[in-house]
One Martini backbone bead per residue (centre of mass of N, CA, C, O) as a GRO file, in nm:
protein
  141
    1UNK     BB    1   7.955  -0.618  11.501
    2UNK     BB    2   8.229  -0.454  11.579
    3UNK     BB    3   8.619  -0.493  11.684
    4UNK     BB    4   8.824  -0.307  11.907
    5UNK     BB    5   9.113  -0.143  11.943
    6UNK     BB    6   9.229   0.125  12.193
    7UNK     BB    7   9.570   0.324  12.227
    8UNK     BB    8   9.722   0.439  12.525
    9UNK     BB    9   9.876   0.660  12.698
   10UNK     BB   10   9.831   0.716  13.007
   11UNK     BB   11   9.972   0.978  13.061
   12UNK     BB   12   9.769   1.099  12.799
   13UNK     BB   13   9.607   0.895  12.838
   14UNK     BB   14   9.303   0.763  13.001
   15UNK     BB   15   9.055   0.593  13.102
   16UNK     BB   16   8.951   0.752  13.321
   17UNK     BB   17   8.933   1.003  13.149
   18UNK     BB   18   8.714   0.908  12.979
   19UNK     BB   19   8.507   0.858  13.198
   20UNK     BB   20   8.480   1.184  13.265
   21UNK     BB   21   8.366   1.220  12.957
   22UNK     BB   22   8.093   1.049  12.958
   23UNK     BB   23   7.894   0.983  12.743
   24UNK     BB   24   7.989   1.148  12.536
   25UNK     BB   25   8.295   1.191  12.529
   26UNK     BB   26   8.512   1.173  12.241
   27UNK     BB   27   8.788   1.216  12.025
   28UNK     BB   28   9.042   1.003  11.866
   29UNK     BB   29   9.312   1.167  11.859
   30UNK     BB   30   9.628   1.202  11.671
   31UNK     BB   31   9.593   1.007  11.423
   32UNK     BB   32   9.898   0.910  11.229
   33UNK     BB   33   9.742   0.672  11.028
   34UNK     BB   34   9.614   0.510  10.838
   35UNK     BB   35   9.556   0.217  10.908
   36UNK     BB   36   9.390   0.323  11.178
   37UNK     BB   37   9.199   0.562  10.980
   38UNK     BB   38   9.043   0.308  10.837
   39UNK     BB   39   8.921   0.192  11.080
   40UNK     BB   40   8.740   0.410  11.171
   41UNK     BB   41   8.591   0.453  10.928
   42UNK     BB   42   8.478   0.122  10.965
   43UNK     BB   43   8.266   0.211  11.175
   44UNK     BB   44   8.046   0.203  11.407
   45UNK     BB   45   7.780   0.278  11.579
   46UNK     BB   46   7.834   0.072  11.866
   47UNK     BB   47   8.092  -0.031  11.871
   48UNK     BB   48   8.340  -0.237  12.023
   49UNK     BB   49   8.594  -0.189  12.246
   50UNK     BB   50   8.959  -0.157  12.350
   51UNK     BB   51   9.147  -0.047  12.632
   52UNK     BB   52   9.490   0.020  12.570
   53UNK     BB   53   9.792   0.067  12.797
   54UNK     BB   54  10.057   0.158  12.683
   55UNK     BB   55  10.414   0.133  12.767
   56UNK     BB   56  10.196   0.141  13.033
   57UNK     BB   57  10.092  -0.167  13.184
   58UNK     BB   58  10.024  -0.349  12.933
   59UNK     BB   59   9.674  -0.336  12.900
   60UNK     BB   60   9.384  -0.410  12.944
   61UNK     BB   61   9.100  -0.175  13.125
   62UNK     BB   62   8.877  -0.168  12.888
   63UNK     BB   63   8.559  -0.029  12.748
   64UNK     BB   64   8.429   0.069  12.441
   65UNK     BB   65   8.239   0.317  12.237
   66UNK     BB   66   8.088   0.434  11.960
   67UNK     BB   67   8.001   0.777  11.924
   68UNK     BB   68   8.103   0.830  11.624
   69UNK     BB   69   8.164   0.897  11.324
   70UNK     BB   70   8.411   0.961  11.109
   71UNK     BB   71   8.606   1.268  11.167
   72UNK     BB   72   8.727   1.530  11.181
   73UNK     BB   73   9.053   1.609  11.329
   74UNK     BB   74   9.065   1.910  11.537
   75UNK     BB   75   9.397   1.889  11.555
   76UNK     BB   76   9.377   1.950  11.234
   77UNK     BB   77   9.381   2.057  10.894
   78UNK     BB   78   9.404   1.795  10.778
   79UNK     BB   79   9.223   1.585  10.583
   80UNK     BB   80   9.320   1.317  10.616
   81UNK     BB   81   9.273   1.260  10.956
   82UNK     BB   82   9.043   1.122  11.115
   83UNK     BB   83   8.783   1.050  11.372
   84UNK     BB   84   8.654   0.898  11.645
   85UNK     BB   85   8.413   0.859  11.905
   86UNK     BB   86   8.440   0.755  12.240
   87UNK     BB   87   8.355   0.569  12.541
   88UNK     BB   88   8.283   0.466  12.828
   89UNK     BB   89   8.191   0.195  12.971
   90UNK     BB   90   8.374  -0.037  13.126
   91UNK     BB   91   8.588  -0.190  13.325
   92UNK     BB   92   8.822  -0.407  13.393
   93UNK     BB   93   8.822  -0.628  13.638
   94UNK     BB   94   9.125  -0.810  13.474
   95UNK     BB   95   9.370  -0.700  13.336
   96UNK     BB   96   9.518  -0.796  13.065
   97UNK     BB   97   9.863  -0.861  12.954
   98UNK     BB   98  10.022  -0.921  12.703
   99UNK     BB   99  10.132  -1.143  12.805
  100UNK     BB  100   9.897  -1.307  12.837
  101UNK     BB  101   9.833  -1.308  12.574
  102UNK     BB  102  10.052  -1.400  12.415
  103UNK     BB  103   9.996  -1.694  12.615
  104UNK     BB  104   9.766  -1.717  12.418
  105UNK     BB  105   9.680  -1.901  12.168
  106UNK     BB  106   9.409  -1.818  12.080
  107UNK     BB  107   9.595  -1.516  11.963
  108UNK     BB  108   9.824  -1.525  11.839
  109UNK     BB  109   9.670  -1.354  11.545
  110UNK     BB  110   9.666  -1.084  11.683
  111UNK     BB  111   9.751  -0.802  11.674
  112UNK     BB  112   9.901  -0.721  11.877
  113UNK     BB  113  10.095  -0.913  11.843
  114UNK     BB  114  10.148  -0.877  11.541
  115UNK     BB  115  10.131  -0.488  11.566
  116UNK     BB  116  10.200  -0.342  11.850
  117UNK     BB  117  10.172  -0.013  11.658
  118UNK     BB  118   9.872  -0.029  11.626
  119UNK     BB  119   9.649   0.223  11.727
  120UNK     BB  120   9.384   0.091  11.541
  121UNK     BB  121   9.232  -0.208  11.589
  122UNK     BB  122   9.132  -0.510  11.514
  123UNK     BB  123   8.873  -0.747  11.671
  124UNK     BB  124   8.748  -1.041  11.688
  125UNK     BB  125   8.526  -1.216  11.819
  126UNK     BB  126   8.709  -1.474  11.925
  127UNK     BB  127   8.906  -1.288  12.075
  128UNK     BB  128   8.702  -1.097  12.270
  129UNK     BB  129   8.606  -1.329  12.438
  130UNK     BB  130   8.868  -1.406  12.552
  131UNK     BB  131   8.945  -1.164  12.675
  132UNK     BB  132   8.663  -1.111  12.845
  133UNK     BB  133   8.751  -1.313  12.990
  134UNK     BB  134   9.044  -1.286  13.081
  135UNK     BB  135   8.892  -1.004  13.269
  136UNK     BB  136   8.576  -1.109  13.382
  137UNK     BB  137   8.376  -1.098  13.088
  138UNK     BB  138   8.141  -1.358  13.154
  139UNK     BB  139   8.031  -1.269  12.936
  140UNK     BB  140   8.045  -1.087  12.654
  141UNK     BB  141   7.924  -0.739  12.568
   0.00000   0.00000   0.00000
């Protein structure tokens, strides 16, 4: 299984909202960026994500699971575009914050810290872990 963070801003989606569209989930659109939809692609069902509120909160504030591998995004015609249906599991606990995250050395390496304007990123396995201890899921799902 693979790990994966999708940012979206609280205002235009949030966690909440996608908890609302229930199992089916939704799917992950709007995503014009190679290197977002490339990670998209390398998806499996099952893989699991956190959701990060960017702009606003700038936290991990849940758990998401992958339900459909990439496919068209509905939201243009343009073929080169695809995304992923992805799923709400579970809320985190106590959502680490950009900062949090940044002032753990463990962390130094994450894709957040180090490239935080994409929008689709890996999440390493010791990541992972990682950041959900340090939001209150430990062990990590």
């Amino acid at each position: 299984m693979q790990h994966w963070l999708f940012k979206s801003e609280p205002n235009v989606f949030s966690y909440d909202q996608l908890a609302e569209k229930g199992k089916k989930g939704t799917q992950w659109d709007g995503v014009r960026n190679y290197q977002a939809r490339n990670n998209m692609r390398a998806m499996k069902i099952g893989d699991l994500g956190f959701f990060y509120h960017s702009n606003e909160g700038l936290d991990v504030v849940g758990i998401v699971e992958v339900a459909a591998l990439a496919h068209q995004d509905t939201t243009t015609e343009d073929a080169r575009w695809e995304c992923v249906d992805v799923r709400a599991v579970r809320p985190m606990p106590h959502p680490p914050t950009l900062n949090d995250i940044k002032a753990n050395p463990k962390l130094a390496q994450m894709v957040l810290v180090n490239n935080s304007r994409l929008s689709v990123q890996p999440v390493t396995a010791d990541e992972w872990k990682e950041v959900c201890r340090m939001g209150g899921l430990d062990p990590a799902p």
